[in-house]
N, C-alpha and C positions, 0 to 999 in steps of 0.2 A: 551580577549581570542579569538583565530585567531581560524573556522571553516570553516576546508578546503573539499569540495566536489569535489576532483579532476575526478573522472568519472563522474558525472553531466557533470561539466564542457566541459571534451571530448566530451561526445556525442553534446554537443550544438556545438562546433568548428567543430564536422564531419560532421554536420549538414547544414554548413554555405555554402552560394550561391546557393542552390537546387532548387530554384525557387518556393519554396514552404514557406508558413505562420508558423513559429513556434510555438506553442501553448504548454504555460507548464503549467500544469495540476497537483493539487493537494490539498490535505485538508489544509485548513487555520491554518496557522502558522509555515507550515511545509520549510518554508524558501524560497519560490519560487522569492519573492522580492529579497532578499540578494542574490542569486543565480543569477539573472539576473544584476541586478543595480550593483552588489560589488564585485562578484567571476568573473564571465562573463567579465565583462565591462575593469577588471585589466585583463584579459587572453589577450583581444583588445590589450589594453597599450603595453603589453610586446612585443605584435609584431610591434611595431610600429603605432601604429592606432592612431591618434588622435582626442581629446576631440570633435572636431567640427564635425565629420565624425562619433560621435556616440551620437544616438538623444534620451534623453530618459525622459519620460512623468509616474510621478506616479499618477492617474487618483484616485486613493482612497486618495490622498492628496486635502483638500477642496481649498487650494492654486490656486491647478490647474481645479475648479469647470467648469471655461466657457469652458475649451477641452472637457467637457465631451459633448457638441455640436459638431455632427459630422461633420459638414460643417468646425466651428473654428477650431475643430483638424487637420482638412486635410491641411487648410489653412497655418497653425503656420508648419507642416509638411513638408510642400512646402518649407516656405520659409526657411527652414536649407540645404536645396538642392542646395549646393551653386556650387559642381561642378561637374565631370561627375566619380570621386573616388566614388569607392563605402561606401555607407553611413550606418550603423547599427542601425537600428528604433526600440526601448525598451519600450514596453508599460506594465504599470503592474494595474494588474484590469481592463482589457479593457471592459470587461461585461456593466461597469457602463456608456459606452457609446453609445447610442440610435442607432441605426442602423449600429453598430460597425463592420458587417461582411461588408458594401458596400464601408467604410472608406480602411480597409483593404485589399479587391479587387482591389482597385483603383492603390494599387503598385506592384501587379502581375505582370504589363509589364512594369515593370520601373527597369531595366536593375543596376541599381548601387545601389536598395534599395534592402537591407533585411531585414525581419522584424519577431522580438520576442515579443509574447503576453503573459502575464499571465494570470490563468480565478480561479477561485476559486468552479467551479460547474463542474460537468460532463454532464451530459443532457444537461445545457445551450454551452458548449463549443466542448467538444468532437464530441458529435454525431451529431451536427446538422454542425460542424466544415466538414465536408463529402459533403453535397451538399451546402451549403454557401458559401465554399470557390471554390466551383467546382474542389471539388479534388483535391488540392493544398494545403489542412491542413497537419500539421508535427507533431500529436501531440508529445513530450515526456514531460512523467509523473514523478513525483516527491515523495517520501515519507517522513515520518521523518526521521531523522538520521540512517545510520544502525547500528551498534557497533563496524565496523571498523572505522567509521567517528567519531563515541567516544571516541575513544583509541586515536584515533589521538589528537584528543582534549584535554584528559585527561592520556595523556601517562606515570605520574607517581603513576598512581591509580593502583590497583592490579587486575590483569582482574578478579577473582573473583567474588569482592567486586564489581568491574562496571557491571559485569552482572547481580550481583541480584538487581543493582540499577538502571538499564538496564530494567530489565524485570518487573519492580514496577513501575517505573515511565517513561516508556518510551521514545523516544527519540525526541520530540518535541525540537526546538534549543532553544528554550527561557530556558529550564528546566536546560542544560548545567551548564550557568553561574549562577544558583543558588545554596548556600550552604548548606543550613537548610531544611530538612523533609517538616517541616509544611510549610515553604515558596514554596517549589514545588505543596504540596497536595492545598492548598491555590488556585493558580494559575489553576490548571488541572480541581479544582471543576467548578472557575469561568470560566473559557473557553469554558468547555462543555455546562454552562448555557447559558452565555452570547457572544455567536461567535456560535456557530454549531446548538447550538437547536434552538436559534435564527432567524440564515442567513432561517433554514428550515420551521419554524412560517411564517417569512415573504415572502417568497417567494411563500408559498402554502395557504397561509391567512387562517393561522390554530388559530384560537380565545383558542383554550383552548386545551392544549400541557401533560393533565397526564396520558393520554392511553398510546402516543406516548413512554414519558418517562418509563412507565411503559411494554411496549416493549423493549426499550434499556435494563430496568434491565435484563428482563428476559431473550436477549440474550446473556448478561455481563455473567449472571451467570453460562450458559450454553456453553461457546467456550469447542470447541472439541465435540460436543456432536451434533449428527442429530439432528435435527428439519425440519419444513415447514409450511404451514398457517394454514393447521387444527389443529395442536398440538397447537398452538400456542394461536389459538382462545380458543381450549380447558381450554388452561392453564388459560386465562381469566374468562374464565364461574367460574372453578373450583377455583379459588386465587381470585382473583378481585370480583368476582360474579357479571361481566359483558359482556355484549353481543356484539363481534366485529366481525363484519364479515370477510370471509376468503381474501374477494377483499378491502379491507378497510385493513388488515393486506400484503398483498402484495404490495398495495400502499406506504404504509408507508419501506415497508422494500428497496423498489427503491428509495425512497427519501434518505436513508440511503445510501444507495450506490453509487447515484448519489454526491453525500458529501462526498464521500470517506469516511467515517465514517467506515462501514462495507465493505467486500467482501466476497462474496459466494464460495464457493469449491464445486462443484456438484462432484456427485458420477461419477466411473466411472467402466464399467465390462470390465476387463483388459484381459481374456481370450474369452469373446465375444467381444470385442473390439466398445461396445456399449456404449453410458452415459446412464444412468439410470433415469434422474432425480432425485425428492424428493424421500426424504429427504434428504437436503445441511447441511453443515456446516457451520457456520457463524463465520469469526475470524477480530476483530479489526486493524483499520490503525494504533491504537497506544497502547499499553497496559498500557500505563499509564492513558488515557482517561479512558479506560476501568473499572480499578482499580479506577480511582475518583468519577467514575458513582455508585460503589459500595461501596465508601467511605471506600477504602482500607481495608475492610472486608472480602473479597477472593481472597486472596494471593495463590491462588492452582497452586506451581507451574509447578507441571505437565503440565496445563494447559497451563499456560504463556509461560512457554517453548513451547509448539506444536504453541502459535501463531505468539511468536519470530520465530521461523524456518520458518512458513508459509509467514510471509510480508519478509524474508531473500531472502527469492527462488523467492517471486515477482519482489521485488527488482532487481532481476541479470537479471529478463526477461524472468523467464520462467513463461510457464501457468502449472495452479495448478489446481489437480482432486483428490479429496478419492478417493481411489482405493478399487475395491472388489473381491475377487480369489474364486470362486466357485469350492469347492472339493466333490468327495461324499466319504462316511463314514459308520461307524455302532454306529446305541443305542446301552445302556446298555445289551438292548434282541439279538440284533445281527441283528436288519432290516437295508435295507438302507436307511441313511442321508444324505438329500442336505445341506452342509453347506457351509455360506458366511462368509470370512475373508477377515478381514480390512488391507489395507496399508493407512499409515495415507495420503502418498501424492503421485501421480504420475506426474515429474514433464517434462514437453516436452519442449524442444528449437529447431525449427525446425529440422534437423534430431537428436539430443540428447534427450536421457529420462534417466532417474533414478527414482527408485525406493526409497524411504525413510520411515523409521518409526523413530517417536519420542518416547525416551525410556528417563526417567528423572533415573531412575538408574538399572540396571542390577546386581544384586547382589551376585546370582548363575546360577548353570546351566539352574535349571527349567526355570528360570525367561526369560535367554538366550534363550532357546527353543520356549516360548511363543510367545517373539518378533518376532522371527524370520521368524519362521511356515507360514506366509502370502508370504514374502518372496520365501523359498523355494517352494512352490506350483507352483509359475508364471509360471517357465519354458523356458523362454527364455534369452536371453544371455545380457539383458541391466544390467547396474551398481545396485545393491541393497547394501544399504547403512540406518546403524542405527546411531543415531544420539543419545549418552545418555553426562548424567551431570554430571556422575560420573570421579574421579580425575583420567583416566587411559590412556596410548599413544594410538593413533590413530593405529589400527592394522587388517589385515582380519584374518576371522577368518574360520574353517576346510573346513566351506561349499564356502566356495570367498564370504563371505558377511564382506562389511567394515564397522567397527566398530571403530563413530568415536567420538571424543570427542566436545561436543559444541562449546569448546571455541577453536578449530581447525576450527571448519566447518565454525565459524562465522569469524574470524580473518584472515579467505583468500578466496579471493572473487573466486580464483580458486580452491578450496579446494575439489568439487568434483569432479574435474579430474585427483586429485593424486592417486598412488595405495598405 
């Protein structure tokens, strides 16, 4: 089965001669090798490129154990520089190599080299990718599959039936070419034990991992839902009946995110045009991880739905905010109420924003009303746009709010820019 990531693909070819370091970034397994070495390397081919003019090094292969010596990589590097064509340098895990940012400077001024890294960490690659490379880092990021890259893959499945299989098991590529339930939950259990809680044990020489875990749960359990490190600690006192401090819980939640595991949605006052801070949102890189963390025990899809939308919108590039519309009002007695309503996301692409709520079904008008109501409060002229599951065409509705169906929104990568 052929997984095709043609937008990946683009952006690396738009990408190409900038004189800057590629660096593609993302949670392990999420296909960043195949991406590089198999999608990438055949896009090369087609234009004519050949095999010798594209140099490529899998550094997590034991095979290739002495490259992981930076002097030997540079060296073995050199000598495929055989002439003044330019050459395509493919390093995948380049982390695992000892002073891997000065290997990599080294071909900053080398006129016929370009070069693509993969990293499997954020903190280790990304951020320090800024002054390491002296501002010549490229990063672009990678996710799992989205569910247009599934359909493609599984084009005689019923989009239905893919997206509640979709939103269970998420779109990790390995998961794809498997057929059986238990052969997927099987795999998503072991992965998160043995690769992510793992890679994060050793890297922060953490000897004993059931608090940690016992964080994961409790944010599994709660996507869509505020939190921050006091509650959080709370919840430990009160459940665990153990004592974690709020910097001890912060820590760990960066570790999380540095692994792409988690991402944050901080709040944001959309009519003070302030962020808020905490309380954030916490929504999963995969909801099928998610779901194996809780050993497919909360299937809420309400839920899932709101964090399938949220890694969709990350995905296309935009940045994500809960949104908050402060209105005032009257109690029951007739005094006045400050009230905060929720938009589930505000989402920016330099000058584009839209407004989004996720609604899993809309049934009548109240229900209509409810969603809505955050919406009509904003008051300014950006796109507001619901997003429910229920089986109905994509349509606006009295007030110019579009009302759209999920497997519309998800199935065209320009979906929100149609009226």
């Amino acid at each position: 089965m052929e997984i095709k990531r043609d937008a990946l693909v683009s952006r690396l070819l738009e990408h190409r001669h900038n004189g800057m370091i590629k660096v593609i970034t993302g949670m392990r397994r999420s296909g960043k090798s195949y991406l590089l070495f198999n999608l990438f390397t055949e896009a090369l081919r087609s234009e004519g490129i050949d095999d010798t003019h594209i140099i490529k090094v899998n550094l997590e292969d034991r095979r290739n154990k002495e490259l992981r010596n930076p002097d030997i990589l540079l060296q073995f590097i050199d000598n495929q520089l055989k002439d003044k064509k330019m050459h395509y340098i493919l390093l995948d895990e380049v982390q695992l190599v000892r002073e891997f940012e000065d290997v990599l400077n080294s071909y900053l001024h080398i006129s016929n080299a370009d070069v693509y890294v993969t990293g499997s960490n954020a903190k280790f690659l990304s951020k320090d990718i800024i002054t390491e490379f002296r501002g010549r880092g490229d990063e672009i990021h990678i996710g799992p599959l989205s569910f247009r890259e599934l359909l493609l893959a599984k084009p005689d499945f019923p989009k239905e039936d893919l997206l509640r299989d979709y939103m269970t098991y998420g779109g990790l590529p390995q998961i794809v070419t498997m057929s059986s339930n238990s052969e997927r939950e099987a795999y998503l259990k072991g992965l998160f034990v043995n690769t992510y809680l793992r890679d994060i044990k050793e890297r922060h020489a953490i000897k004993l991992d059931e608090d940690l875990s016992e964080l994961i749960d409790f944010l599994a359990s709660g996507i869509g839902g505020f939190t921050n490190s006091r509650k959080l600690m709370n919840t430990f006192l009160s459940v665990k009946k153990r004592s974690i401090t709020q910097d001890t819980i912060i820590t760990w939640l960066d570790w999380l995110q540095d692994a792409f595991f988690i991402e944050k949605a901080v709040r944001y006052d959309i009519k003070g045009r302030k962020y808020i801070g905490t309380p954030s949102k916490y929504y999963f890189g995969d909801t099928g991880l998610r779901n194996a963390r809780l050993n497919f025990r909360q299937t809420e899809w309400t839920h899932l739905m709101e964090n399938v939308i949220y890694n969709e919108l990350r995905g296309r590039g935009f940045s994500v905010n809960v949104g908050q519309v402060g209105i005032n009002t009257l109690d029951v007695n007739g005094k006045k109420l400050r009230k905060n309503l929720e938009v589930d996301f505000v989402c920016n692409q330099g000058y584009k924003r839209y407004y989004i709520q996720s609604a899993y079904s809309i049934p009548d008008k109240e229900k209509m009303n409810q969603e809505t109501e955050s919406l009509r409060k904003i008051g300014d002229s950006f796109k507001k746009i619901v997003v429910v599951n229920d089986r109905t065409f994509t349509y606006q509705n009295d007030d110019g709010i579009l009302i759209m169906n999920i497997l519309d929104f998800l199935s065209d990568e320009n979906s929100l820019a149609k009226e």
